[in-house]
C-alpha positions as CSV (number, residue, x, y, z in Angstrom):
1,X,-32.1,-5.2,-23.9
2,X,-31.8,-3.2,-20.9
3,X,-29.2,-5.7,-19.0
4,X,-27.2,-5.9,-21.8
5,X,-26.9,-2.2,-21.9
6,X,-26.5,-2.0,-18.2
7,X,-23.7,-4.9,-18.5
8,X,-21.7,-2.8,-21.1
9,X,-22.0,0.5,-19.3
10,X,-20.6,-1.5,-16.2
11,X,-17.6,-2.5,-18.7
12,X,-17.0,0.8,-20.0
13,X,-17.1,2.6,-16.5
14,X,-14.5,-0.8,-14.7
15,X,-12.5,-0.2,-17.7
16,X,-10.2,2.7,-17.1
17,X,-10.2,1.2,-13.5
18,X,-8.0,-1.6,-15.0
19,X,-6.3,0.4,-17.5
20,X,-3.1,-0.7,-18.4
21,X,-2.5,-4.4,-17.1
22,X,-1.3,-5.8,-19.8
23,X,1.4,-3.5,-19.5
24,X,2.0,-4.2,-16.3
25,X,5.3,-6.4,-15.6
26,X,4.1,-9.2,-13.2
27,X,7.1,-9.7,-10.6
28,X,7.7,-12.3,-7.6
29,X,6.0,-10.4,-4.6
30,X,7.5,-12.6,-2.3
31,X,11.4,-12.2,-3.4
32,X,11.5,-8.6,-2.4
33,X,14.2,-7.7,-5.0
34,X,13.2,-4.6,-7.1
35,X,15.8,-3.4,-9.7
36,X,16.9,-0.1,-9.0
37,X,15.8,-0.2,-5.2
38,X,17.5,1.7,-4.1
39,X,17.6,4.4,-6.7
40,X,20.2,7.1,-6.7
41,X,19.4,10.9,-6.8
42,X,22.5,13.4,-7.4
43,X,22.5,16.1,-5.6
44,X,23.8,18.0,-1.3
45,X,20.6,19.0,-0.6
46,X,19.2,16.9,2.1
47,X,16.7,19.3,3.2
48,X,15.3,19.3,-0.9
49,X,15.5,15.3,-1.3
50,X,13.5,15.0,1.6
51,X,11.1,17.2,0.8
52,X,10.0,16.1,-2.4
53,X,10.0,12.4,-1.9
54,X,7.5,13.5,1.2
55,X,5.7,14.7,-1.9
56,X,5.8,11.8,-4.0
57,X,4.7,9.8,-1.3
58,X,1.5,11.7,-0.4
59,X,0.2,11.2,-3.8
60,X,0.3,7.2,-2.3
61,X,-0.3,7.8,1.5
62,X,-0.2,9.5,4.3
63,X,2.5,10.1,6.4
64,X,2.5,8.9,9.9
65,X,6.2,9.3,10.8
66,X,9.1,10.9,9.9
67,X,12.7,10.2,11.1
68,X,15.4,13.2,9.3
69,X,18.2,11.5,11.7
70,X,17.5,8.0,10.9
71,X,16.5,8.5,7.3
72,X,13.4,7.2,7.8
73,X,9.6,8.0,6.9
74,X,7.0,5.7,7.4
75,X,3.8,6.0,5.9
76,X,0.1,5.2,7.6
77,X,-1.6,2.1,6.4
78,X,-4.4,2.6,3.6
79,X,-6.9,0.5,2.5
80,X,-6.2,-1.3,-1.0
81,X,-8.2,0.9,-3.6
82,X,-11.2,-1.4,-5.1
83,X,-11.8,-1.1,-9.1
84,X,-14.5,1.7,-8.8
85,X,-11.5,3.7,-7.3
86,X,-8.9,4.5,-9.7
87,X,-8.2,7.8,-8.5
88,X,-6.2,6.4,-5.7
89,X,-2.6,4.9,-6.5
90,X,-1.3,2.8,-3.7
91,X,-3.0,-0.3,-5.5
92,X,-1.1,-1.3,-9.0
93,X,-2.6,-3.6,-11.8
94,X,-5.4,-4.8,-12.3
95,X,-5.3,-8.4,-10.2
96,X,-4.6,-6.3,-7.3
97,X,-7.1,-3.6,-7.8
98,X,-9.8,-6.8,-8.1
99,X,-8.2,-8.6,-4.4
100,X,-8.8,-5.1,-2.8
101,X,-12.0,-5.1,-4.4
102,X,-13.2,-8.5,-3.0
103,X,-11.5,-8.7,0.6
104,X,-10.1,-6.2,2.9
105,X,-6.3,-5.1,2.3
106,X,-3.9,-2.5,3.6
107,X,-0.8,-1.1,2.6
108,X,1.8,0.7,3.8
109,X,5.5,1.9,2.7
110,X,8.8,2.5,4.8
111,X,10.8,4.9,2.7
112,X,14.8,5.3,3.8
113,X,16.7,8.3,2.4
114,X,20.8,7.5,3.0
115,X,23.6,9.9,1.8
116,X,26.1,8.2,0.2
117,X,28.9,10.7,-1.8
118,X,27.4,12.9,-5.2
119,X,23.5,12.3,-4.1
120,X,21.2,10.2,-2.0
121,X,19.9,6.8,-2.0
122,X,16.4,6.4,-1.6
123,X,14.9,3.0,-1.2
124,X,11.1,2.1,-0.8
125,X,9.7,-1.4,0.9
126,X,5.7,-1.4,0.6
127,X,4.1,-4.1,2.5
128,X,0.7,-5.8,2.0
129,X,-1.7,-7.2,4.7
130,X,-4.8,-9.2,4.7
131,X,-7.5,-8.9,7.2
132,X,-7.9,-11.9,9.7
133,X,-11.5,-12.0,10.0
134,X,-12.0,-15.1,12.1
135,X,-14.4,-15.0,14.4
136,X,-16.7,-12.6,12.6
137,X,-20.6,-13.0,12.0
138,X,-19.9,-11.9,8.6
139,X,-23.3,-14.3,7.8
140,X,-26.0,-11.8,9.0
141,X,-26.2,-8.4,8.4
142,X,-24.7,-6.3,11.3
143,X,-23.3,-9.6,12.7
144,X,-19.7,-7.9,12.0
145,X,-20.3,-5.1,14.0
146,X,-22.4,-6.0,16.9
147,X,-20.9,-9.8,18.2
148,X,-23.2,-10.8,21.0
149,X,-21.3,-14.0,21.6
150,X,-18.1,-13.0,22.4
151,X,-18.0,-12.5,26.3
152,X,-15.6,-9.2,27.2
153,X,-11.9,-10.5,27.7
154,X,-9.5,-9.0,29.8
155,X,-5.8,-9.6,29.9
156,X,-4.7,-8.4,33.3
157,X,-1.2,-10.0,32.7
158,X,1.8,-7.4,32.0
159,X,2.7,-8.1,28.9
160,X,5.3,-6.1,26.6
161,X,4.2,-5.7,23.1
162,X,1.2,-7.1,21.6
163,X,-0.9,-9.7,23.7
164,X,-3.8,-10.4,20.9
165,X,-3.4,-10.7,17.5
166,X,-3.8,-7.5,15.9
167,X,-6.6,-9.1,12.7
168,X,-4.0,-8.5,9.8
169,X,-2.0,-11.3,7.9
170,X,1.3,-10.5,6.9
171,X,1.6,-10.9,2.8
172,X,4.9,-10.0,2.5
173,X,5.8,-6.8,0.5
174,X,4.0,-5.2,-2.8
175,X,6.7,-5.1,-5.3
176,X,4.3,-3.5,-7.9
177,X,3.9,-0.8,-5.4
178,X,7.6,-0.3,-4.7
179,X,8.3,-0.1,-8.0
180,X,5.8,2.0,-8.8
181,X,7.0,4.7,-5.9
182,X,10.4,4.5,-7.1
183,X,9.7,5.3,-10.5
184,X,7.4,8.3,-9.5
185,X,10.6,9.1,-7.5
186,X,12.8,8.9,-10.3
187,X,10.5,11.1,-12.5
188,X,10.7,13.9,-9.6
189,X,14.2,14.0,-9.5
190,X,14.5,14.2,-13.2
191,X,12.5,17.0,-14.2
């Protein structure tokens, strides 16, 4: 009696976690064609339109740089929210709430802000990346954090750019994310 109580508790509390799936539209993450990306926001201020899509895009991430020149703000990476965290929103629908659940993701978004005559452009690209955990002890416990068999390497070679992998698979971009952002976009611009 108790289990089955403790299994529909468990339900009930996952349940706002996956709220709204089936409303979800499911699009080709790989094509990287969102409709309405970029999306157009009247108005001359530059200074405003910045500004509040650096807002909207704090409710997703953090921001780790910003570019006013270039147009360009690029967020930090996060960690994909798991199902008992639905208070965070870089993570949309359910299937990819339960893959952040079960193995390590990261996101991250490139925002570009162009002026074009009447308004602003604004167009989002969110990327997805899956850990690369080859090589970890993942069998024991601690064996992920403290690797005894892996002698210290050192690459004494002058390389430019990156000379070992950095442990994240590419998984091209997260169109349920950029679509996402660019409604929450549209919705600031609109009120």
């Amino acid at each position: 009696m108790r289990v089955g109580r403790f299994i529909i508790l468990l339900g009930l509390w996952l349940l706002p976690a996956c709220w709204g799936c089936a409303h979800h539209e499911h699009r080709n993450e790989w094509s990287g064609a969102v409709p309405g990306n970029p999306v157009f926001v009247p108005g001359g201020n530059h200074e405003m339109v910045w500004e509040r899509t650096v807002d909207v895009l704090h409710t997703y991430f953090e921001i780790g740089r910003e570019n006013k020149l270039d147009g360009v703000i690029e967020t930090r990476s996060k960690t994909g929210s798991s199902v008992i965290e639905p208070w965070h929103h870089e993570t949309v629908g359910c299937e990819n709430r339960w893959e952040s659940t079960l193995q390590s993701i990261r996101r991250r978004a490139i925002v570009t802000i162009t002026p074009v005559e009447g308004g602003f452009f604004i167009g989002v690209e969110a990327y997805k990346e899956l850990e690369d955990l080859v090589g970890v002890a993942a069998l024991t416990a601690g064996g992920a954090t403290f690797q005894d068999f892996n002698p210290l390497r050192r690459d004494l070679d002058l390389v430019v750019g990156q000379s070992t992998p950095s442990g994240w698979i590419p998984q091209g971009r997260d169109v349920a994310l950029e679509q996402k952002m660019l409604d929450s976009i549209r919705a600031e611009f609109l009120r």
